[in-house]
N, C-alpha and C positions, 0 to 999 in steps of 0.2 A: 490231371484226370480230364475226359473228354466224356460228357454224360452222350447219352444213345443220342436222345431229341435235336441237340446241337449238332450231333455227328450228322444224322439223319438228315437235317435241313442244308449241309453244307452238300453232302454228296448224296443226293436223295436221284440222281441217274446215274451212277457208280455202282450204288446198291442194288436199282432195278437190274442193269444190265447184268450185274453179278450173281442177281436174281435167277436171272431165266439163262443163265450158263451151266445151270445144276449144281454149281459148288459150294459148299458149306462152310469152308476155309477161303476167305481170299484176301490177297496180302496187296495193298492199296500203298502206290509210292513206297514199297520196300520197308514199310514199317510200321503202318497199322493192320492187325489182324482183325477182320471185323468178320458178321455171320450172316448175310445178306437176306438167307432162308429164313433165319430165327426173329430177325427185323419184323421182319415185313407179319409172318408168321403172328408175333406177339402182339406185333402194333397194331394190326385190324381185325376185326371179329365181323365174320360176314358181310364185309363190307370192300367196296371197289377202291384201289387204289388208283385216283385219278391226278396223273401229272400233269399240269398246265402252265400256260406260262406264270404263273405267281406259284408253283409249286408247292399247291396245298395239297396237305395229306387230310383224308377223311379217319377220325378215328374216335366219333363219338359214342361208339356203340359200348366201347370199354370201360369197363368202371374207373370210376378215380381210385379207387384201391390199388386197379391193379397199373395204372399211369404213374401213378408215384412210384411203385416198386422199378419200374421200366424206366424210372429216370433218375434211380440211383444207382443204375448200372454202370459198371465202368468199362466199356468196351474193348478198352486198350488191355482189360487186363485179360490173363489166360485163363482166369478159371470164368468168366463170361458167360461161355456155352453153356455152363452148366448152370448158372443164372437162370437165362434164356429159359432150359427145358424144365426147369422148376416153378420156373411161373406159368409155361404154358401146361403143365400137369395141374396146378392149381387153380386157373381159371378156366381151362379148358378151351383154348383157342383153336381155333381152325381154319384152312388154309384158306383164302378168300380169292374170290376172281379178281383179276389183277388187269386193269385197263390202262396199257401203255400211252394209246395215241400217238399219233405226230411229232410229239413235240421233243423228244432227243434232242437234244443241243440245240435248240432253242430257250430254254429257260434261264429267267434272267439271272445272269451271274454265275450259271455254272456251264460246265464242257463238259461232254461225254468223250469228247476227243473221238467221234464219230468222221471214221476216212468216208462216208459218204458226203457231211456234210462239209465237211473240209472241203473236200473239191466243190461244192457249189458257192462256198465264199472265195477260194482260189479263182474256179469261174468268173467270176462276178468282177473280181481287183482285176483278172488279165485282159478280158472281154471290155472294162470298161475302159482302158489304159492301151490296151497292143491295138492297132490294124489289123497285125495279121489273123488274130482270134476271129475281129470282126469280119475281114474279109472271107475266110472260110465257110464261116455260116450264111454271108450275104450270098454266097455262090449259088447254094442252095435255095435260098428262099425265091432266087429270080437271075434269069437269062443277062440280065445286066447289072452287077450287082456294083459298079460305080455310078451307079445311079441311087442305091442305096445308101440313109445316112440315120444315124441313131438318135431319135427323140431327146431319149431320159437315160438314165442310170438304170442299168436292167437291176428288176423289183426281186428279191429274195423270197420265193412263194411257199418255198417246204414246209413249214408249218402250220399249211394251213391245209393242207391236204383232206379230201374227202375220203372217207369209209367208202369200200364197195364190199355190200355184202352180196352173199349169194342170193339171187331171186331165180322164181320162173314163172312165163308169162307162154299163159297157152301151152305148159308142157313144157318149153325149151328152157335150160338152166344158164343165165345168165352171171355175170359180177357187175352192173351198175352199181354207180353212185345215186346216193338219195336224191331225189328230184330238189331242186334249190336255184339259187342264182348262179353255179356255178356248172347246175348240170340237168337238161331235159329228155326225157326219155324221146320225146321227138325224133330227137336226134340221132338216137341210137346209139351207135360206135364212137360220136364225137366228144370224147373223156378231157378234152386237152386243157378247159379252164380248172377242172376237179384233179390233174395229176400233174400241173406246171410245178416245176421247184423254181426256177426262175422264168422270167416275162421280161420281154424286148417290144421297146415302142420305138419303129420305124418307119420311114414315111419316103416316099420317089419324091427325088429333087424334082421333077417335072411335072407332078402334081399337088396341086392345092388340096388342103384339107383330105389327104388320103394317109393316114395315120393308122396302123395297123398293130396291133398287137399281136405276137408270136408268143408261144408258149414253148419254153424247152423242159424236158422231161429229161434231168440228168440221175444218173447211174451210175455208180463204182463198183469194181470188182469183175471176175472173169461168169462167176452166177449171180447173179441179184433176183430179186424177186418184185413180181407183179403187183400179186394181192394176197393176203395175209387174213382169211375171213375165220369169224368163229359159227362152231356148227356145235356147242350144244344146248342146244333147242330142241323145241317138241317137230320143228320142222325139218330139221335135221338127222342129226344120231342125239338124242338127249341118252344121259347117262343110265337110266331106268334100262334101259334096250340092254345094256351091258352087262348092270347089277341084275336084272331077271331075264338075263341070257333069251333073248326074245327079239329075232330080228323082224316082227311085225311092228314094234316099237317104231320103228324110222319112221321119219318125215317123210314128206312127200320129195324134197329137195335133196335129203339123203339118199332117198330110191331110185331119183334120178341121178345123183353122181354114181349110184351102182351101175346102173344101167348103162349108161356114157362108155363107162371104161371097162364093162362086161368083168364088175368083180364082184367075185361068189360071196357075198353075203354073210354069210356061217365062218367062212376061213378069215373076214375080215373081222367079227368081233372075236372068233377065237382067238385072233392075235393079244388084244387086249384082256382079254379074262384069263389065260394064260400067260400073262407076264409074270412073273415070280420076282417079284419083290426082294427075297433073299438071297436069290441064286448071286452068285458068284458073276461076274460081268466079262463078259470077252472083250477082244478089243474091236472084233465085230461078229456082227450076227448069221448065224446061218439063217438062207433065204432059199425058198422054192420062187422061183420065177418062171413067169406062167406069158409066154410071147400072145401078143392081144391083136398083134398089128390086123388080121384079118377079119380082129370080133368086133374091134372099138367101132362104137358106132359113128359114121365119118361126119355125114351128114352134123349131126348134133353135135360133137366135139369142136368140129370146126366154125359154127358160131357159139358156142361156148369161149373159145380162145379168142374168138374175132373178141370179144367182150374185155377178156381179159389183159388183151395190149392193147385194144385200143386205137383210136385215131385225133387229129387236129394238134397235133403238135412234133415237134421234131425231137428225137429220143439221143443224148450228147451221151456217149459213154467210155467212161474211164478205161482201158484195159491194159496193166501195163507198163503205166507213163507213155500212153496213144490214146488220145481222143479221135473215139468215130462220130461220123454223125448221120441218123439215118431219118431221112424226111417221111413222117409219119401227119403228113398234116391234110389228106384227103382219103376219104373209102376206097378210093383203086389206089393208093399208095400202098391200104394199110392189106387189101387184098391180095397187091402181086409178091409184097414182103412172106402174107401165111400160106399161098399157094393152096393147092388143092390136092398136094400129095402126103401122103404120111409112109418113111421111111420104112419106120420100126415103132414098136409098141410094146411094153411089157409092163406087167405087176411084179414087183417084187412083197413075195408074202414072207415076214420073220417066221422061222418052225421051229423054233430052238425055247422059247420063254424068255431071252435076251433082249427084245426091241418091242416096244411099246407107240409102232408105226406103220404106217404101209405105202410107199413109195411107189409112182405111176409113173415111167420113162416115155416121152413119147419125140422122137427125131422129125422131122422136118426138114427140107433141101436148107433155110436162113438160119433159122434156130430150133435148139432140144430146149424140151420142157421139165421140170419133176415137178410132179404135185406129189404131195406129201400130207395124209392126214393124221396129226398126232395130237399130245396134248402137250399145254405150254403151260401149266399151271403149278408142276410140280405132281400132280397126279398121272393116273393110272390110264383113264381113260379120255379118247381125245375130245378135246375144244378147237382145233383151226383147222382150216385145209388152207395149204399155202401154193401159189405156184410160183417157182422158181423158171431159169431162162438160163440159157447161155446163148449168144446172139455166135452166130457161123459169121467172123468178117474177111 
């Protein structure tokens, strides 16, 4: 027998991730069935699940009554679930805002078996060990890159990554990270110490004490994503707007993401107060799409995005089994990469009661974007706007 708590502490980013995959059954090494929704569900009562590296769970709010019953659980066994929704009928639990962070596979002793970061320790063994790794990047960094030689052991940064929430300064809606030692707003665009996953300390054999740090920004997969912010807030879309169907409700940050991407307001929370719970689920959604290319506003859009990729570091990415690498380490790098053209532009609105989202395409000559406003929580109404990428190599 495997009580919950014990379960919980060994695969406590198994469960998250299984968490926010929407499934209620998931079968872990072919032979534990555990309920990842009902976990998490039971185990915290208005309260933040916060993963860190010593992966503690907050769950003081619970009574000892109902902690002891939750840890004579037998998880392995089938009738489980219905444990689970017995006790959350009894104590009345509810669903809690659920704060990932960073730290996926990084916590100590466990793996998420995350193919992101895989490749940044793959990274890290080949780049420290091949030439050839190094030579590629040296090519980049400088006109003479046998002149280039490597300090240190490049530093494994992904865990420490900064939040960039949504801001706006003067009107314009940005994704800055929090001001800190790792990032000034001074600087503007220069994100490269706040989004490094790994750091190279290099230095010109023909110079003395000229030691430089490089910041790389690695990536897997053919879409990965930028920034990942939550919007519900009073400055945003707060949930109030949705439950009293009242788009004066929005933020001021939310009126500007309307604005931005010229979306009708009314059709965007219809989407969610119209989700139907019950209905029967397609394998996709029917969508009215609404071409924006000529509405979006360019001006604003295009430092809103400048914000969102960023500058001061070079961005390695996986596509494939093909690593690109594109030098993102000055404001005219990060300029001639976002150009000043925009392809194509649409909203895709769900009209069906099927999707519980609303997805914004916009092409560019380098790379397409989706931003995507939903919710991650397991509810109805959204909490993130996320922007995804697929780079054109």
């Amino acid at each position: 027998m495997k009580r919950l708590q014990d379960y919980i502490v060994e695969h406590v980013v198994n469960i998250f991730e299984a968490t926010m995959s929407g499934q209620w059954n998931h079968i872990h090494n072919n032979d534990i069935n555990f309920y990842p929704r009902a976990v998490i569900q039971t185990l915290i009562k208005d309260k933040k699940v916060k993963l860190g590296k010593n992966a503690e769970i907050e769950s003081n709010e619970i009574s000892d009554e109902a902690v002891n019953k939750l840890k004579q659980i037998d998880i392995t066994d089938k009738n489980a679930q219905n444990e689970f929704n017995n006790i959350v009928k009894e104590f009345g639990f509810k669903w809690s805002d659920i704060s990932k962070g960073p730290y996926s596979g990084y916590i100590n002793g466990l793996s998420s078996k995350n193919k992101g970061n895989a490749f940044e320790d793959d990274f890290i063994k080949n780049f420290t060990n091949n030439e050839e790794y190094q030579n590629k990047l040296f090519k980049i960094i400088s006109n003479n890159p046998k002149k280039i030689i490597l300090c240190d052991t490049p530093k494994a940064m992904g865990a420490e990554n900064t939040k960039r929430p949504l801001t706006l300064i003067n009107g314009q809606l940005y994704a800055f990270p929090k001001e800190g030692k790792k990032y000034s707003k001074s600087d503007k665009f220069n994100i490269g110490k706040a989004v490094t996953d790994v750091t190279i300390t290099i230095q010109n054999k023909d110079k003395l004490n000229s030691q430089e740090d490089i910041c790389l920004s690695l990536k897997y997969g053919d879409k990965v994503t930028f920034i990942n912010a939550g919007i519900n807030n009073k400055d945003v879309f707060p949930h109030s707007a949705f439950i009293n169907n009242d788009i004066k409700e929005f933020g001021e940050i939310g009126n500007e993401i309307l604005n931005i991407f010229n979306i009708d307001a009314q059709l965007f929370l219809n989407i969610f107060n119209n989700y139907n719970v019950n209905k029967e689920r397609k394998i996709k959604s029917n969508k009215l799409n609404v071409d924006i290319t000529k509405d979006i506003n360019k001006y604003k859009f295009f430092e809103f995005a400048k914000s969102v990729i960023g500058y001061g570091f070079i961005l390695v990415h996986l596509v494939k089994s093909k690593v690109y690498y594109l030098d993102l380490r000055s404001e005219d790098d990060l300029n001639k990469f976002i150009g000043n053209t925009i392809k194509s532009a649409v909203i895709k609105y769900p009209n069906d009661g099927n999707a519980k989202r609303i997805d914004i395409e916009v092409n560019l000559s380098n790379i397409n974007f989706t931003f995507n406003i939903r919710p991650k929580d397991g509810g109805i109404y959204p909490t993130h706007f996320m922007a995804d990428y697929k780079i054109i190599h």
